[in-house]
VMD Tcl script that draws the C-alpha trace (Angstrom):
set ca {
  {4.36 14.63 6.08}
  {3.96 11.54 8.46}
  {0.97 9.23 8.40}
  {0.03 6.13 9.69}
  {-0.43 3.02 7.60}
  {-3.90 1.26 7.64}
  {-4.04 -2.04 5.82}
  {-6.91 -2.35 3.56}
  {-9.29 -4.86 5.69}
  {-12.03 -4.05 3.22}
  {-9.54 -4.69 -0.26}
  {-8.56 -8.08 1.34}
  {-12.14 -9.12 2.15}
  {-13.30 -8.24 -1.40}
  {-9.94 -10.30 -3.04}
  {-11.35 -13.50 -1.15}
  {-15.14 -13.38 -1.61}
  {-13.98 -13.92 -5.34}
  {-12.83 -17.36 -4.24}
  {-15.86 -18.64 -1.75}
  {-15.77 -21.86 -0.39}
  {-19.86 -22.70 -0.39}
  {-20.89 -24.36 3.03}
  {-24.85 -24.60 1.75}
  {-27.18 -22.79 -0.73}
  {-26.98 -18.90 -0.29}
  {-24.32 -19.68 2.38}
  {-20.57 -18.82 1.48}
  {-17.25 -19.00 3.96}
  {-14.15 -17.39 2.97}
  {-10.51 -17.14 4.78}
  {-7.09 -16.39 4.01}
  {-3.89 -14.39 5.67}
  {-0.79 -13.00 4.04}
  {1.28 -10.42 5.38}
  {2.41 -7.01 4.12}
  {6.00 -4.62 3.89}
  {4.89 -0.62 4.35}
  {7.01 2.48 4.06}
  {7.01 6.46 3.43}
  {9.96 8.90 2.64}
  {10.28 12.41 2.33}
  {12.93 15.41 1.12}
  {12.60 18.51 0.70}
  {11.53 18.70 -2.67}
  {8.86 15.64 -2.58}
  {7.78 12.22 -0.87}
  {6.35 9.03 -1.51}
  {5.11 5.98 -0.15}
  {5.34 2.14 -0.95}
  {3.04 -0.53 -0.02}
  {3.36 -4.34 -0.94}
  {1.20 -7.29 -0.03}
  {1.48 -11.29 -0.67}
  {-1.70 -12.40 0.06}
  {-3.00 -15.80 -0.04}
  {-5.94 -14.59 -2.39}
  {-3.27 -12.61 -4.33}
  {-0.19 -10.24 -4.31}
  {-0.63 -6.84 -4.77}
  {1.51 -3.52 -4.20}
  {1.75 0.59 -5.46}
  {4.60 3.00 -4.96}
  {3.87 6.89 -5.07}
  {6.39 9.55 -5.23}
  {6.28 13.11 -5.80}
  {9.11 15.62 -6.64}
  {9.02 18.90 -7.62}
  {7.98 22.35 -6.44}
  {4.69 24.46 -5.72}
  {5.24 27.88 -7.83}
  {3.25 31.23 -8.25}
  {2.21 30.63 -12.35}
  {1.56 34.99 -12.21}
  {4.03 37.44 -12.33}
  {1.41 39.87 -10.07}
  {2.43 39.03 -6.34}
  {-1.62 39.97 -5.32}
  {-2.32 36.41 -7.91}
  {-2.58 33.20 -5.61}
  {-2.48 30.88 -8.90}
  {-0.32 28.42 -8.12}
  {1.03 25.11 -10.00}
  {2.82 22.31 -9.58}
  {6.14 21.76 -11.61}
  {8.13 18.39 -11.35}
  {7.40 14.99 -11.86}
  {5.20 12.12 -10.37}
  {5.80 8.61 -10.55}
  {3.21 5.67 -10.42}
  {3.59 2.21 -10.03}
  {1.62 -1.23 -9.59}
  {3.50 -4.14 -8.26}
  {3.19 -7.66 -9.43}
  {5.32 -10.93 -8.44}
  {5.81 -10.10 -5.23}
  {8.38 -11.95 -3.05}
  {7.79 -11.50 0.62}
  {9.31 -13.13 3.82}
  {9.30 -11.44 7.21}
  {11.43 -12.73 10.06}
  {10.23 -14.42 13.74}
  {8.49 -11.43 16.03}
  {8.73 -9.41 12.83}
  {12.77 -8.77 13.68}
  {13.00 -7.77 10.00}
  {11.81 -8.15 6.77}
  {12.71 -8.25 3.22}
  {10.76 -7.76 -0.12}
  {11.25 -7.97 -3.97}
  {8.79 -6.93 -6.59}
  {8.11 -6.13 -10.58}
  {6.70 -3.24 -11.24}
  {5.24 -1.17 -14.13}
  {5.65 2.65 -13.92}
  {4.30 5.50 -15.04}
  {6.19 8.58 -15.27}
  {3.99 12.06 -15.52}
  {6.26 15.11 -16.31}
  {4.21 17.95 -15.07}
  {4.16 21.97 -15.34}
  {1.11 23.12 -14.50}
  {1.01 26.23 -14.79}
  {2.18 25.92 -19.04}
  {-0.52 23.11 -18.98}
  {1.83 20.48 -19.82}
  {1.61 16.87 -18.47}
  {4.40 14.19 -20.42}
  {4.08 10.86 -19.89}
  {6.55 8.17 -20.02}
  {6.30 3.98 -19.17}
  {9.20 2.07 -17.74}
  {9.59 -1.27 -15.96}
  {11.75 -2.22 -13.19}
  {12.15 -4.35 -10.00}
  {12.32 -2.80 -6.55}
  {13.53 -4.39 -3.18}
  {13.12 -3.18 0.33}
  {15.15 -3.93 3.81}
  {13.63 -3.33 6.58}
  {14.51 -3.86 10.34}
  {12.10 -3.93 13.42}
  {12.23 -1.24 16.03}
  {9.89 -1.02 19.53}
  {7.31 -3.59 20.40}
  {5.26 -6.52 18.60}
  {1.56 -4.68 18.06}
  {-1.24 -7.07 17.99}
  {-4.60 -6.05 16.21}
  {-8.19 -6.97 15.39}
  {-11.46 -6.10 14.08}
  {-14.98 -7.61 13.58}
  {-17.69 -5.99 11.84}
  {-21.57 -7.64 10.63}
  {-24.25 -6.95 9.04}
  {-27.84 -8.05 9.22}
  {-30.94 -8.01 7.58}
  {-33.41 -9.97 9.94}
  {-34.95 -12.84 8.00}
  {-33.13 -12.07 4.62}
  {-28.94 -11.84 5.33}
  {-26.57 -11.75 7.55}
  {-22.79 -11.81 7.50}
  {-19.94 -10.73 9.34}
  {-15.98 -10.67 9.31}
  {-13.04 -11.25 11.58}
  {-9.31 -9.21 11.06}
  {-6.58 -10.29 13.46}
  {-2.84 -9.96 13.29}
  {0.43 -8.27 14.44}
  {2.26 -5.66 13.38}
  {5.50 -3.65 13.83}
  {7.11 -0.48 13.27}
  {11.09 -0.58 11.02}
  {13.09 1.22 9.41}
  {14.92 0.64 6.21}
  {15.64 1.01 2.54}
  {13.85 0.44 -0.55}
  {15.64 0.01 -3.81}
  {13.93 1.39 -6.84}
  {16.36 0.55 -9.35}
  {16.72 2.57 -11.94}
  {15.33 5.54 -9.82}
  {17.50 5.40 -7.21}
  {17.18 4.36 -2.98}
  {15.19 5.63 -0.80}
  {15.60 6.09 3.41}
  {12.13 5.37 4.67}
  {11.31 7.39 7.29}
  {8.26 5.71 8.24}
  {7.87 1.84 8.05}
  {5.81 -0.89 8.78}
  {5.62 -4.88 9.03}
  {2.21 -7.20 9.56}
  {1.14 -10.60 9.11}
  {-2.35 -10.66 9.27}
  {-5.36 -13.59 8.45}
  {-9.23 -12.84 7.91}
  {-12.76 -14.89 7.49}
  {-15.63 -13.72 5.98}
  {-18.66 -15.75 6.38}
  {-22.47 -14.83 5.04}
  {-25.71 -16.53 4.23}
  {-29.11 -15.29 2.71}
}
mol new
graphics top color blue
foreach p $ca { graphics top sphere $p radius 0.5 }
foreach p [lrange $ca 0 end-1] q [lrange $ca 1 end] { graphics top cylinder $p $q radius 0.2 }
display resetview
């Protein structure tokens, strides 16, 4: 299943207002950019989906992936209980290592990452979990056009507050690889690069 990429305006804005840089009483001003490697594969038997950030406020990255099978849990055909039975794999991404290339031409990434391993049979009711470490890397090369993008939003109580945010970057589509170590590559079939910067500004 294919789906666009959104990068987490709101995440970013809440990393940096834990950093203000005070202008005047009940007045704050925050800013920052970083820039951010995105991808999604998918088989037959599962998918998953990688996202890593280095953010001037912070690095920060997950990786998803499902595998297994949907399967009746009934032997009576007229029963629509059905359970998953395969395994799902978690992980949080720290140390990030990030460098894109000039008009996003490519882009490379390294990362450590915890991971959680969830053996699963749902229909016996059985869920095994296991914790490993290891360090991923992803390739990527740009395809099409240089996107740019940006957003605004505010918010205002007359008299009392008022604040309100800028978003701007650019951002393009790749394709690639991602290395997950012990678990094996992966050919994205979906992938994304953007460098991106934000301000934040509120008083009341």
């Amino acid at each position: 299943m294919r789906k666009m990429m959104v990068l987490p305006l709101a995440a970013a804005l809440l990393l940096a207002a834990a950093a203000p840089v005070a202008a005047a009483a009940n007045t704050s001003n925050s800013s920052g950019s970083g820039s951010t490697i995105q991808g999604e594969w998918w088989t037959e038997s599962g998918s998953g989906y990688l996202y890593l950030f280095e953010d001037s406020s912070g690095d920060y990255g997950e990786i998803y992936e499902e595998s297994g099978q949907w399967v009746s849990c009934s032997a009576d055909p007229d029963d629509e209980n059905y359970g998953f039975q395969g395994t799902r794999t978690y992980g949080w991404a720290y140390d990030i290592e990030l460098t894109l290339g000039s008009k996003l031409s490519s882009g490379s990434a390294t990362a450590d990452v915890e991971l959680q391993v969830e053996t699963v049979d749902e229909c016996a009711g059985t869920y095994d979990v296991s914790f490993d470490a290891t360090t991923v890397s992803v390739n990527v090369t740009g395809v099409g056009s240089v996107t740019m993008f940006r957003d605004s939003g505010s918010f205002k109580t007359p008299g009392a507050f008022n604040q309100h945010s800028r978003f701007r970057g650019k951002e393009r589509q790749a394709e690639g690889q991602l290395d997950l170590g012990s678990l094996g590559t992966r050919d994205l079939g979906f992938a994304i690069m953007a460098e991106f910067s934000w301000s934040d500004h509120s008083n009341g």
